[in-house]
N, C-alpha and C positions, 0 to 999 in steps of 0.2 A: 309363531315361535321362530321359522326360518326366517322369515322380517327381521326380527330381532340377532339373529346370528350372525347375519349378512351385515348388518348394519353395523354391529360390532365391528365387525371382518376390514371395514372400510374406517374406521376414526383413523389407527394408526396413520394410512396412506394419505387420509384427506388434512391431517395436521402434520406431517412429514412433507406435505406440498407447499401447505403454508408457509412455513420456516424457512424453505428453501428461497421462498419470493422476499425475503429482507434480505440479501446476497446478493453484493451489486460488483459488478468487473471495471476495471480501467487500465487502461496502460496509460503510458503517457512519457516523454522523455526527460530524463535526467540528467544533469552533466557530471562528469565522474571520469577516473582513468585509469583505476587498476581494482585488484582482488581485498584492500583495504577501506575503499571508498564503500563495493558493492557490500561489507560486511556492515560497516556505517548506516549505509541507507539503509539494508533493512531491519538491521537491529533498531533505528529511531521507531519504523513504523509499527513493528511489529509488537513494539513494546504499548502502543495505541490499545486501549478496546476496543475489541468490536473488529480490528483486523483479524484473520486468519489465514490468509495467506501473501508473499509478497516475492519478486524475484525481479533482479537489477542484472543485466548482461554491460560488460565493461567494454564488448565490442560494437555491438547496436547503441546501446544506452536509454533502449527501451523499459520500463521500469513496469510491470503489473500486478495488480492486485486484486484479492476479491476480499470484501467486506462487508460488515453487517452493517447497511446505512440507516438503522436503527438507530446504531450505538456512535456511531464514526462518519461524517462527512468526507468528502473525499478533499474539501477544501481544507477541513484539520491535517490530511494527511498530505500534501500541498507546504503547509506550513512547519511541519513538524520535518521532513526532508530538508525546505533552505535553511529550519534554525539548526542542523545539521551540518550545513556549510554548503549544501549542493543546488545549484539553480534548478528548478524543473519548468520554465516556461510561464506561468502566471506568477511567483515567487522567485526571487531572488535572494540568497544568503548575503545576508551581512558583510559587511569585509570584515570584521573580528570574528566572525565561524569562518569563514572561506582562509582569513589570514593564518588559522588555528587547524587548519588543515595539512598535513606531511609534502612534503615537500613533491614526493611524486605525482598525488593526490588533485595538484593545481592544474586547471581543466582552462582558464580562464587566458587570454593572448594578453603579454603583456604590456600596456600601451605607453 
């Protein structure tokens, strides 16, 4: 019977372990330039499933996330930031998202 109480005792924690291992981290940089960009990026991502958390600094332009890579690759969320308008390094935004972009918003030298 104590077998059986202990073993109980343990499901929660050993399926609470589980769950925790489809939760994947990334940073990764962004380009962006003020408090309108950062609300941009992570309202696209965040509007993703399977994200659950995400945070964009306008001075680093470090961009990180943690996700369920169950439900969400990190390359959907990659693509879902440039059709956004924002380059982040393996993706690049469009010129009609980036052109669609506020005028202080433009991160890009112009050539």
């Amino acid at each position: 019977m104590k077998k059986v109480f202990f073993l109980l005792l343990l499901i929660p924690f050993i399926s609470f372990s589980q769950s925790n291992e489809k939760n994947a981290k990334a940073t990764f940089k962004v380009s962006g330039n003020c408090e309108m960009c950062k609300d941009r990026i992570q309202k696209s991502t965040l509007s993703l499933k399977g994200v659950k958390y995400v945070s964009w600094s306008p001075q680093s332009k470090n961009f990180s996330i943690i996700y369920n890579g169950t439900k969400v690759s990190i390359d959907d969320v990659k693509k879902t930031i440039a059709k956004a308008g924002h380059d982040n390094g393996y993706y690049i935004a469009t010129d009609e998202a980036y052109n669609d972009l506020h005028s202080c918003c433009k991160y890009r030298d112009p050539e």
